[in-house]
N, C-alpha and C positions, 0 to 999 in steps of 0.2 A: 351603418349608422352608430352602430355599439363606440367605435372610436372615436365619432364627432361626440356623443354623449359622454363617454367618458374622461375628454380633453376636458370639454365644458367643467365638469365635476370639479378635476384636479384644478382649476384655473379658481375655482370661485371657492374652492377649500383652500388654497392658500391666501387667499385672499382675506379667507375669514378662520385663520389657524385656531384659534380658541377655541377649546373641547370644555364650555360651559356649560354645556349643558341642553342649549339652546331655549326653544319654546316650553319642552318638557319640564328643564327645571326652572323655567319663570311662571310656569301655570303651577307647578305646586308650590313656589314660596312665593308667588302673589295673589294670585286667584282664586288656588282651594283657600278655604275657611274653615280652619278646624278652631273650635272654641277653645280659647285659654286667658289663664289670668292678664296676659301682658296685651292691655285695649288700646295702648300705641300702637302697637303693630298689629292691630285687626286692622286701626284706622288709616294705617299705611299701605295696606293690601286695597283697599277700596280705592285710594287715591290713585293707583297706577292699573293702567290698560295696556291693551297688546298692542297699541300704537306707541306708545312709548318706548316696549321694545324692539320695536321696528326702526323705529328712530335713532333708537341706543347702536341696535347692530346698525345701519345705513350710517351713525356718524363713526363708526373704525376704520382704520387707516384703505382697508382692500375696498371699501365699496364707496366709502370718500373719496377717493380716486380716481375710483371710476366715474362716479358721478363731474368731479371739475374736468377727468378727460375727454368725456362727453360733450361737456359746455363747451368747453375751448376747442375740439373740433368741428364741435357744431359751427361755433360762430365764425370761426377760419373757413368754412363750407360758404354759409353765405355770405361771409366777403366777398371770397374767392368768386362765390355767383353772382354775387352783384358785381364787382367788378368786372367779371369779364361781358355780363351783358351791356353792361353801362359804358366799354370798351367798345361795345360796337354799335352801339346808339352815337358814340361820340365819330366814329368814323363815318357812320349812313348820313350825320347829319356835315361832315364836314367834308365829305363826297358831291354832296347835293348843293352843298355852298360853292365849291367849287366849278358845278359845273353848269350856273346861273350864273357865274362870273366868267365865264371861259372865254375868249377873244375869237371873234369873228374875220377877223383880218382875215385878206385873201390866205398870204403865206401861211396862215392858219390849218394843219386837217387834224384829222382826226387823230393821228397819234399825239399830237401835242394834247389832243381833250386826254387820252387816256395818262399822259404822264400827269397832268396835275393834277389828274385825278388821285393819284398812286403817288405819293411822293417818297423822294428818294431818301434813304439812309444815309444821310452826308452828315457830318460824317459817320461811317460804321460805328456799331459798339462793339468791345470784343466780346459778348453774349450772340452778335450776328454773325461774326464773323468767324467764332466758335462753329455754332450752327451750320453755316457754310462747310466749313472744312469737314467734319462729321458726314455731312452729301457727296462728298467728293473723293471719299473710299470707300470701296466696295464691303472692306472687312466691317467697318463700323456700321455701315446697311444692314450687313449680315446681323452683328450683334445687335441693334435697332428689333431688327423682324425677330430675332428670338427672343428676346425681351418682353414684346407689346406681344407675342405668340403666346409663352408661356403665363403669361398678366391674362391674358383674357383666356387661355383655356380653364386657368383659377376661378377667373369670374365664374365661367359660363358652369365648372362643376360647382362651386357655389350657387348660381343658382338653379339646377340638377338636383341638388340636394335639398335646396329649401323646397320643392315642388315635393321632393320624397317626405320631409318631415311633415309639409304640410299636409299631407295624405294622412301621412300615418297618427299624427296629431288627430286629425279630424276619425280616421278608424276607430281609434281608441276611445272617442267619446260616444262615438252613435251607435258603436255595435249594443246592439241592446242584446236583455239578458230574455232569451226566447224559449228556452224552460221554462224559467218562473214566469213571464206573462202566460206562458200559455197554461200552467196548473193554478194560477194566484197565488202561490206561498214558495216559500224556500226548498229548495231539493230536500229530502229524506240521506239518510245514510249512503241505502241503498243509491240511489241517483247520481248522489257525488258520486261513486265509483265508475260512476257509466259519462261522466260525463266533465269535458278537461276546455273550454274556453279558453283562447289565444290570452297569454299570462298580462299581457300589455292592456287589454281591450278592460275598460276602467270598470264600467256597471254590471258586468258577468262574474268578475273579477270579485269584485266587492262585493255581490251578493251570494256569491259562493263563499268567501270568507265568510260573512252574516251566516251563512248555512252550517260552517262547518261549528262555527261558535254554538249555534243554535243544538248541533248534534251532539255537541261535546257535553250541555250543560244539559240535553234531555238523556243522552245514556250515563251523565255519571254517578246516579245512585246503582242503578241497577251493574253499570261496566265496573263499580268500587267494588259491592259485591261479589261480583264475579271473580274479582282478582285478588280478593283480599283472603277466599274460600280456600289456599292454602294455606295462609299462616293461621284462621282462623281452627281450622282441623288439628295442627299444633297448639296452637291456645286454649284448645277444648282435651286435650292431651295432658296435657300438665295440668291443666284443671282436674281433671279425674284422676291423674297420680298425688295432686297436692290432697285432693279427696281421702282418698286410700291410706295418704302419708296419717295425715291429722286422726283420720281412723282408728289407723295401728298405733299411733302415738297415745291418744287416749285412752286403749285399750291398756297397753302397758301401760300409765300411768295409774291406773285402777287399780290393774292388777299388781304393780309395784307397790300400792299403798294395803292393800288389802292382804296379800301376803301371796298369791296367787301364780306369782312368777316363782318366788323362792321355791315354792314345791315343785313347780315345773324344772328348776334349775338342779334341785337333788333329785328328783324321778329319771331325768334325765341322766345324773351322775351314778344313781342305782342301775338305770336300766342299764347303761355300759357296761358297770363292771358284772353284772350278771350273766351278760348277753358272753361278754368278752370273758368270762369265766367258763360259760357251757358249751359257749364253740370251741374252746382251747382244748377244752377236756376231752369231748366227744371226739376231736379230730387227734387227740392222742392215742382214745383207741382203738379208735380207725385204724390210725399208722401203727400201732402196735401189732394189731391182727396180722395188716398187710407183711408187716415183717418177717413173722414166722410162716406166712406163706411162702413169704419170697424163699424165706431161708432154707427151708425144706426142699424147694425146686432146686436153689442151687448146689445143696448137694450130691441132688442125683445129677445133674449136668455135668459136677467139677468131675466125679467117678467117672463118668461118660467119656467126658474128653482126658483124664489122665489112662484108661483104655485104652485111646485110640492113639495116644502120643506112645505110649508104650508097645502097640502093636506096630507102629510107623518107625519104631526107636530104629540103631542097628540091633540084630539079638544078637545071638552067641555066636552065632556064623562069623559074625563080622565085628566080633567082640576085640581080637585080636587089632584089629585097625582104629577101634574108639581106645584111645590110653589117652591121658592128661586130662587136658580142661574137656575135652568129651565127655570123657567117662563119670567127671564129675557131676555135668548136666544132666546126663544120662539117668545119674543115680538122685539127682531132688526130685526130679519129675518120675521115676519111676514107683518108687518106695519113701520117699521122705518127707514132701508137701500132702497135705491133707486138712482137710475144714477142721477148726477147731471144734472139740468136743463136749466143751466146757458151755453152760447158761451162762450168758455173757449182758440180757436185758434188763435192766435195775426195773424193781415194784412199782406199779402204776397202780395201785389198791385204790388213789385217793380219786383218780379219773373216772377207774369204773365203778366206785362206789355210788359219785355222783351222776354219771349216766346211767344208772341202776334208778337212782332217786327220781331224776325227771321224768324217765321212761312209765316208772311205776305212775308219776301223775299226770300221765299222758301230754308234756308240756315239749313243748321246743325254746329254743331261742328267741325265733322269731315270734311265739305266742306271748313267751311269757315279756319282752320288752313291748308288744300290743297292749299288753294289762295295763303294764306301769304308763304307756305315754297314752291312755284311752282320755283319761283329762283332759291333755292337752289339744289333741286329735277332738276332739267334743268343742273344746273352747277354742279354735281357728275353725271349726265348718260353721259353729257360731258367729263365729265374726265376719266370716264370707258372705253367709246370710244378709247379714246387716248391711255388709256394703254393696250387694247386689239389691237390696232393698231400697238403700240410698240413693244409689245409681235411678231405682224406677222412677219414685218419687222427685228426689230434685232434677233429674235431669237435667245433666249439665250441659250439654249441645244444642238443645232448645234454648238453654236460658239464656249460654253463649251468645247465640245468635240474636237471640232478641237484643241483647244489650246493647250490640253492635247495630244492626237494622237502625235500633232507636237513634242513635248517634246521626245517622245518616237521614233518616224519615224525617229529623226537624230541618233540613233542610230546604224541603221540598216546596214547602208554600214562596222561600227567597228564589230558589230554581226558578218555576212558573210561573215569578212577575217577570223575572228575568226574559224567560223565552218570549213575554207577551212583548213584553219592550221592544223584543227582536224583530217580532213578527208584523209591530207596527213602522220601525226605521226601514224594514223592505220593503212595506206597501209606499211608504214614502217615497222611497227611492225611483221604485220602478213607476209609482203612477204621477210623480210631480216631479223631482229634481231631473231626471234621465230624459222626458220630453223637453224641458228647459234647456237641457244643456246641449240637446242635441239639435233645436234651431238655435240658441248661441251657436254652437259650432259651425252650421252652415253658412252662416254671416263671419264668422271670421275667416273659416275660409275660404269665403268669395275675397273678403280684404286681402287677404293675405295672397291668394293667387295673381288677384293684379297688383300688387306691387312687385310679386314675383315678376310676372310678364314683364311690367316697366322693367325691371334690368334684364329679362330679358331682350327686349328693344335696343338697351342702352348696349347691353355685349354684342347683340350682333350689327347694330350702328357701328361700333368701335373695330369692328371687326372689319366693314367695309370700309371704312375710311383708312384702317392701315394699308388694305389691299388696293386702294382704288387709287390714293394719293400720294403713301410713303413708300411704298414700292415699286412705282410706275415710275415712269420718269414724264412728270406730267405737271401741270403746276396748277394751284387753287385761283381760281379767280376772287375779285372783291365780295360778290353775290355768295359765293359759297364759303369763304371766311366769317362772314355776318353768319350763316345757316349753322355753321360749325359752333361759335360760339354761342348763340340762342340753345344751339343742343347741350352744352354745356354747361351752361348754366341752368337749365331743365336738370341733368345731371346731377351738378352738386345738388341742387337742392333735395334729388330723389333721396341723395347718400344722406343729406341731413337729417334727412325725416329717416334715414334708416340707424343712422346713428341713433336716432333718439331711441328710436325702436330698441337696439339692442343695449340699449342702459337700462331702459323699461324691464324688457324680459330679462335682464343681468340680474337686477335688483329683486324681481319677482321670485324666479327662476332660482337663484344664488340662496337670496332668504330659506325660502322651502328646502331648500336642498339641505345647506350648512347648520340651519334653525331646529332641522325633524328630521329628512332620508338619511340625515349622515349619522345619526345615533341609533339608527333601527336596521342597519346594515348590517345583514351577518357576517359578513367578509373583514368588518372593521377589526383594528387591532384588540387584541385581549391584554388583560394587564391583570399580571397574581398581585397578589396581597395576602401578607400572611398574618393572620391576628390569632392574638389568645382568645382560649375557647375556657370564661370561670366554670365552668359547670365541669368540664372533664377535665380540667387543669392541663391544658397540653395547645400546642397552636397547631392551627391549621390556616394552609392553604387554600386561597379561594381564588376563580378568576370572574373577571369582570369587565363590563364596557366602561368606556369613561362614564358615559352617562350614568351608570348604577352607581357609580359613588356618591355621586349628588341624591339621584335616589334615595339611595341609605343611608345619607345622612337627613334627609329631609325625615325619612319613616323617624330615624334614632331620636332626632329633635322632638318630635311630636308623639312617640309614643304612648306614655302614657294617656293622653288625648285622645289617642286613636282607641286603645282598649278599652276605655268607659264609654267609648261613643260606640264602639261596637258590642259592649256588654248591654245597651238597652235595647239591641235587636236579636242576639240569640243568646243562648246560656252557653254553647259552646267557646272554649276561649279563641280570637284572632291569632294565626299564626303571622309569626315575627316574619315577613317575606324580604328576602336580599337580592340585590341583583336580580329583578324581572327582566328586565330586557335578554340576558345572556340568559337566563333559564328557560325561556320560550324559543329564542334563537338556536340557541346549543344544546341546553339538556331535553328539552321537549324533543327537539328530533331525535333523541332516542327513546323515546315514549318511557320517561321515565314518568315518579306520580307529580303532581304540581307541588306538592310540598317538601318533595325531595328536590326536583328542578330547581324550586326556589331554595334552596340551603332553612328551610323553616321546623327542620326536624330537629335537629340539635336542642334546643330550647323549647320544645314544645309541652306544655304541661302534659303529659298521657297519663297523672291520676286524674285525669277529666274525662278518660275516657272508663273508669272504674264508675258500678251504677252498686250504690252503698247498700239499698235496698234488698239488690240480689244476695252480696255479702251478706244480711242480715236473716233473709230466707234459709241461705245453707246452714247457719247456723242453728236457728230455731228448729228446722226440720230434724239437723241432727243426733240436735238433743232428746226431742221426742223419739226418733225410731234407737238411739242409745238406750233411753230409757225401759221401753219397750224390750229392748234385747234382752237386759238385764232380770224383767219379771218373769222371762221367759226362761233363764236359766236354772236349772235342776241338781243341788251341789250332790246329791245323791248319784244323779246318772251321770254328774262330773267325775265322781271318785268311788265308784260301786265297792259293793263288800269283796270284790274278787282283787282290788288291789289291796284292802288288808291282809287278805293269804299271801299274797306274792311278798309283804313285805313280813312276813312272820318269817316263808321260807329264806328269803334276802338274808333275814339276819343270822339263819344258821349257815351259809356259805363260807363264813371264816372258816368251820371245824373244816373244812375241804382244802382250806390253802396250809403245802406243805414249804418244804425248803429244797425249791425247785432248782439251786446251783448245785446242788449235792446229785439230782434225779441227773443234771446235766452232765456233772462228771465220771458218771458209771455207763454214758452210752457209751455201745464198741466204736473202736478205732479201724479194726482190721476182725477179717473173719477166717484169717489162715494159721494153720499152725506148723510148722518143721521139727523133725529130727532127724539130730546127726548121725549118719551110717555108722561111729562107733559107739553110740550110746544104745546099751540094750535092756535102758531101762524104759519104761513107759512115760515118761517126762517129757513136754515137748516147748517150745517156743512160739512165740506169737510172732509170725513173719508177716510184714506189711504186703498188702497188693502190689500194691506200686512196685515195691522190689521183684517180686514173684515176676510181673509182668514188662520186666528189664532183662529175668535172666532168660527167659522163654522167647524175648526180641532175639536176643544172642544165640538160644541153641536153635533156633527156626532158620536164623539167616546162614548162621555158619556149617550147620552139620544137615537139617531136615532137609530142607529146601533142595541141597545139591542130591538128595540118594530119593527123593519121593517121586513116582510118578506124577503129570498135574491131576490123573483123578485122585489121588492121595491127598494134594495139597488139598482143593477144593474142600474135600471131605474135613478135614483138618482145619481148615479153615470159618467152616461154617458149622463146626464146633467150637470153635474159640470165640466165635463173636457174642455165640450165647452165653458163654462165659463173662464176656464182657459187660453183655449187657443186666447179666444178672447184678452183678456185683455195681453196677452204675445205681438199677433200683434201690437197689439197700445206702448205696451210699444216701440216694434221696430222701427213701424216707426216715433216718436217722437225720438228714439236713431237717427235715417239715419237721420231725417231735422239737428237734432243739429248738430251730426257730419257736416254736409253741411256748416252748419254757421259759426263752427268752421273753415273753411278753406277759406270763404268766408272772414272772418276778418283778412286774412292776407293779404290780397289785397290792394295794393296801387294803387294813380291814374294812370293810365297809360298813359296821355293826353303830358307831356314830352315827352316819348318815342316815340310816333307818330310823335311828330312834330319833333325830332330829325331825322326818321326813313325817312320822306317826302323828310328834306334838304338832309340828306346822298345819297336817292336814284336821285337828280337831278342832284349835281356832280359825281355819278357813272353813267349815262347814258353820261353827256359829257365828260368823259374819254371815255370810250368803246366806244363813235361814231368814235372817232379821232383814227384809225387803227395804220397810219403812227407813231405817238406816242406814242399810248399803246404797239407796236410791238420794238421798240425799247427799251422803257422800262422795258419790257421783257428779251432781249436779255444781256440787262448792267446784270440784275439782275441774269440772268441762267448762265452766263460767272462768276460773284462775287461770287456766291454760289456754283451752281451745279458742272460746268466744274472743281473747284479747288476742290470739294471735290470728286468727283468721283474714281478718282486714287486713291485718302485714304484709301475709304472704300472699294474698289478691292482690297486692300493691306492687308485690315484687313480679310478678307476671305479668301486670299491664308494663309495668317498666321494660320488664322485657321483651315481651312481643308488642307494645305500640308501637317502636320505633320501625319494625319490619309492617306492622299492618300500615301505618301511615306512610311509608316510604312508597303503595300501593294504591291509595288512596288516589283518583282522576287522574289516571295516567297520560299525558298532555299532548299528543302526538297532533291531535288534532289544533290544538290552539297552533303549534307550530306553521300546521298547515293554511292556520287562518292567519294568519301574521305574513308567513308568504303569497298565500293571494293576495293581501291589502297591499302586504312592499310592493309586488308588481302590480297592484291597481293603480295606487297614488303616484308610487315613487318612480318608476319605469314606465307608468303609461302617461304620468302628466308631468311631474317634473324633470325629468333626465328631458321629454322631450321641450320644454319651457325652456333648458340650457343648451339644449341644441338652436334651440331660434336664436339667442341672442348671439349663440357662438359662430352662426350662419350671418346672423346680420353683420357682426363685426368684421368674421373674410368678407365680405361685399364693401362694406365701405373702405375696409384699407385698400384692397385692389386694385375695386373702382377709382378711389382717389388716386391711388400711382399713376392710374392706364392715363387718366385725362388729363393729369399735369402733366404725363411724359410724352403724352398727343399732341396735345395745346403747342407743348416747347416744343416738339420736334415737326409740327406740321407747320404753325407761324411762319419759320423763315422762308417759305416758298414765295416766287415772285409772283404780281400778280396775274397776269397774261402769257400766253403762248409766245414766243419769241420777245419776250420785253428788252431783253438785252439785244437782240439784236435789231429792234426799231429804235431804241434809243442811241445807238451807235449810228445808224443813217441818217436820224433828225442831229445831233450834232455836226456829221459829215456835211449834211447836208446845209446849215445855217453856216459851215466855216468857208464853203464854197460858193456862198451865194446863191444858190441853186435855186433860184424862186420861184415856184411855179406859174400860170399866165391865167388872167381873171377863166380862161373857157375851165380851166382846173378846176377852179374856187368854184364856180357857178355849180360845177357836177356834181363837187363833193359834201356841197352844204344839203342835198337833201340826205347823204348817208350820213352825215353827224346831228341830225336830228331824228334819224331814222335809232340812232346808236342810242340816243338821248331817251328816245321814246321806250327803247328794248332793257333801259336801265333802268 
């Protein structure tokens, strides 16, 4: 049946191509009434009804049409019917004439009554004698019976199918909705889900949509909430960092004006170089000690291993075989390399003097920059305080929340007339319109069954007159020519009245379809449109049914209208809604919120969702627990008498700084010294490592290696590594001083800063004693700053996070849901089948009018009687022969041609 409906559809959509809008947009630009200045077109709105445009759509070209091709079938119908019955009135009456005139004469019988009875085709038409030749080959029989075969198996599935719509028509209106009678109210959430009524079946249908509507608008404060509890956990986030910001901003502001940071920012610049003075120092002689440890070890090591290289060497045995570059290796490593003997470490007087100095005041580094930063350190656990204090008191997560809640909770009194409304259209439903229409329905389809039957009658009438007449070889008598066309004119007239039928349900059926189903179809075409967006300066892309353009122009025309009329029902502002049809069709089934579905987010005021009140509480609050901090502060136990010591010692720190590229130029380079086998003075050379440990690669690979056993090597071997690794140490820690010194030469005097740091700290102690003062100047300052920018930056986080809370806001899956039960209640269970009747009615009348024109033509030409040709060939025969029969004939035969007379 989906193909007979959806033939129907296509037929009466082209019929009625204009994507107006339909009923939808003639009910809001004639019907709705929204107040405005222009009172000609209120009075223009009154003046037109829904008949009018029913009348508008019935007079366009597709249903114009249909309408005159109706009439003028119709009345071709009963022509055609009165004609043919009035066809054989004129034959029974000139039958009957005849045969009250019929001659008695003896030579008179009975076949002479039946020829004049029957009069002959003299002469033929070529329409009979067409007819004739058409009977007189078999192939044209053949295509005859396939013809009038294929015509009525048409009919007879035509009416097949009307019997199936009729069911299904009539299913769809009486299945009542037997959940809700049996609890009295609309399913629950829960229920929907348990429970799925056949999509077609109208009143289950419909009251499940009413249901799901009813669900949708009783869980969406609570379902908002629910969904909106992530962004709002973010919004409550940056609330408590904007908190903290504004915090620390007016701290330093305070403290910028008061002088409070300045001391902090040289305390800080003291504390480094102090810090970065006594670590320098200390770790220099550190490295210094470790040096002469090292050094000492390595000189008993290098003896050790030049020992063991000299006892490994060749000796005098084999002295004769080491000459040339041997003997020369032979002789640095035996007698000639030796640790230099010379004090080679420049004065570090100034390091341990001041490691001398701190130690005696039992101070570290790390003690003495805790003195100097104790202020600071006082004034942030201060300020921590405060914001953990502000945190208790304003609490921001409760306020949050409340503001939002609030937003939502004024809803609720529109919510719950809302569901009442609902809960009254379903008592309605179920306890008035649904028994109404389900005895309508039994009366129509008692109608409609017998008219159905009638063609079924008339198909299988048609059926046995092909089989009984046109294929037999058999001929129709006069009695049964009258029968045949009395049936056919019964016939047409049935097609007439079926005719009319299906203009009726064309017109009904077509309107609803092309007027309402066709604009509420999710399957219909989509159409983008791409407009500028003023607010973000940029276009965007939208899609949309046709219908929502009209829509959205109707909302844009009337807007302003619309927001005054909805500002005297709630303080919330009306969001701008675009395109409702395609957002419940299309974005609701992705449960998106209704305001994002509907494109209404873009322009939606969201400082409306800002409550000024709260703004005004965080402020208040804050100033007072501000103020509070401040009596609480102790400029005493901010800046104790132990950071005056630190900075008396601070200032004698220069006498400690020397000229550290000079300390850096006297570190050693090398810790070896040589002389030459002919110099036998005590004078020696400073020979680099590196070198030392190039000729010893040489004399180890060329000359050791080949004459040592490997317990020798081994042994030799793991004396040199220690060698190695000694002289690695030293290089190190001569790398760690320098580095030191290098850092240490960036040091400037620091004796300035101190005495800057001394005056700065005596005028911040006489501010902070003066309360009355300092609190005042507080207050100018958190009023010039804070309090005016507070409301700003509240402004710029509703702007920020509204557009994600609202995009949350009644997530519409539901309305989707109820949009698709109502499509399949209205649209698939009454109208698609409303265009099946009429599409049903109209295969029946074309059919049926072929089947009986092409019956009538082709059954007519038969003659009237069994052998009529061949008694009229013997009554001729017989009149040209004279052949007269004798009165005893006449006498016998007169009582069988009143016997004939009587049987007529």
């Amino acid at each position: 049946m989906d193909s007979i409906y959806s033939s129907a559809k296509a037929i009466v959509s082209r019929a009625q191509p204009s994507l107006d809008g339909g009923i939808i947009t003639f009910t809001l630009n004639n019907l709705i009434k929204i107040p405005s200045s222009n009172v000609n077109q209120s009075l223009s709105h009154t003046d037109i009804t829904i008949i009018d445009h029913i009348l508008s759509t019935y007079s366009r070209t597709g249903y114009a049409l249909s309408i005159v091709c109706s009439i003028i079938w119709t009345i071709l119908l009963i022509i055609v019917s009165y004609s043919t019955c009035r066809q054989r009135k004129r034959i029974k009456k000139r039958s009957e004439t005849l045969l009250y005139l019929a001659p008695t004469e003896n030579h008179t019988s009975r076949e002479t009554i039946e020829i004049a009875i029957h009069p002959k085709h003299s002469p033929k038409s070529t329409f009979y004698r067409t007819r004739e030749r058409l009977q007189s080959k078999w192939i044209c029989l053949v295509i005859q019976f396939l013809l009038l075969t294929i015509l009525t198996i048409l009919l007879g599935t035509a009416v097949l199918l009307g019997f199936t719509v009729c069911g299904q028509f009539h299913t769809n209106l009486v299945s009542t909705p037997s959940h809700e009678e049996s609890i009295g109210r609309l399913l629950t959430p829960t229920e929907l889900m348990q429970t799925n009524p056949e999509k077609t079946h109208v009143f289950p249908r419909i009251l499940r949509g009413l249901a799901q509507i009813r669900a949708y608008i009783s869980e969406f404060i609570p379902q908002t909430k629910h969904d909106i509890e992530p962004v709002v956990k973010s919004l409550i986030e940056a609330t408590e960092s904007m908190q903290d910001r504004m915090t620390n901003e007016f701290n330093s502001i305070l403290f910028n004006d008061i002088g409070v940071t300045e001391a902090f920012q040289l305390g800080d610049i003291l504390g480094e170089h102090v810090v970065t003075l006594m670590t320098k120092y200390i770790a220099i002689v550190q490295s210094n000690t470790a040096f002469k440890h090292t050094f000492d070890r390595l000189k008993v090591e290098f003896q050790t291993w030049l020992r063991l290289v000299n006892t490994e060497s060749p000796n005098n045995n084999d002295y004769q075989s080491c000459t040339g570059h041997c003997n020369e290796l032979r002789s640095t490593f035996y007698n000639n390399v030796s640790i230099r003997p010379d004090t080679f470490m420049p004065e570090i007087n100034f390091a341990i003097a001041l490691k001398f100095l701190t130690t005696d005041r039992n101070q570290t580094a790390e003690s003495v920059q805790a003195q100097l930063n104790h202020g600071k350190e006082l004034s942030n656990s201060q300020l921590e305080k405060t914001k953990t204090l502000m945190a208790e008191k304003i609490n921001i997560p409760e306020s949050i929340r409340n503001m939002t809640n609030k937003q939502w909770d004024q809803l609720e009194p529109q919510l719950t007339k809302a569901i009442e409304e609902i809960d009254k259209i379903s008592i309605f439903i179920t306890r008035s319109i649904s028994p109404k229409v389900s005895s309508t329905s039994s009366l129509f389809l008692t109608l409609n069954l017998f008219f159905w039957f009638s063609i079924l009658l008339i198909t299988i009438g048609l059926m046995w007159l092909i089989i009984r007449y046109h294929f037999v070889p058999t001929e129709i008598s006069l009695h049964t020519r009258n029968r045949i066309r009395l049936g056919a004119s019964i016939g047409f007239c049935i097609l007439a009245f079926s005719i009319i039928l299906a203009c009726l349900f064309y017109l009904i059926g077509g309107y609803l379809y092309t007027e309402g189903c066709r604009y509420v179809n999710p399957e219909q075409n989509v159409i983008n449109i791409t407009d500028y967006d003023p607010i973000h300066h940029n276009y965007i892309q939208r899609a949309m049914f046709p219908v929502d353009a009209h829509i959205n122009a109707f909302i844009n025309r009337n807007w302003p209208a619309i927001v005054t009329m909805a500002s005297q029902f709630s303080h919330m502002p009306i969001p701008h809604i675009r395109s409702p049809i395609y957002g419940i069709l299309h974005n609701c089934h992705d449960n998106q919120g209704i305001l994002q579905a509907m494109d209404s987010i873009r322009d939606f005021d969201m400082t409306t969702l800002n409550d000024p009140e709260m703004s005004d509480r965080f402020i208040n609050l804050g100033k007072d627990i501000m103020i509070d901090s401040l009596r609480t502060i102790n400029v005493d136990e901010m800046f104790p008498k132990e950071t005056d010591e630190n900075l008396a010692m601070a200032s004698r720190l220069d006498d400690f700084i020397v000229n550290y590229e000079e300390v850096r130029s006297k570190l050693p380079k090398t810790y070896l010294s040589i002389q030459s086998p002919s110099d036998e003075s005590t004078d020696y050379t400073l020979w680099p490592v590196k070198k030392m440990w190039n000729l010893w690669d040489i004399y180890y690979t060329n000359i050791l290696s080949n004459r040592l056993s490997i317990e020798q090597i081994d042994r030799l071997n793991v004396a040199t590594e220690k060698v190695r690794q000694t002289f690695t140490q030293l290089d190190n820690i001569i790398s760690d001083i320098d580095g030191n010194l290098i850092v240490l030469s960036k040091l400037k005097k620091i004796a300035p800063h101190v005495a800057k740091l001394q005056k700065r700290l005596i005028e911040l102690k006489t501010i902070m004693n003066n309360k009355t003062d300092l609190i005042n100047r507080a207050v100018s300052l958190f009023d010039q700053h804070i309090k005016a920018k507070t409301p700003v930056e509240a402004e710029k986080l509703i702007l920020q996070f509204g557009p994600k809370i609202m995009s949350k806001v009644g997530q519409c899956y539901r309305l989707y849901a109820a949009a698709e039960d109502l499509n399949g209640a209205i649209c698939n269970g009454i109208v698609s089948v409303l265009n099946g009747f009429w599409f049903l009615f109209g295969w029946v009348t074309f059919i049926g009018t072929l089947i009986m024109l092409f019956s009538l033509l082709l059954l007519m030409h038969k003659t009237p009687i069994d052998q009529s040709s061949t008694v009229e060939k013997s009554y001729h025969r017989n009149i040209k022969h004279k052949d007269i029969p004798s009165m005893g004939t006449e006498t016998s035969t007169n009582p069988s041609e009143l016997e004939a007379l009587n049987n007529r």
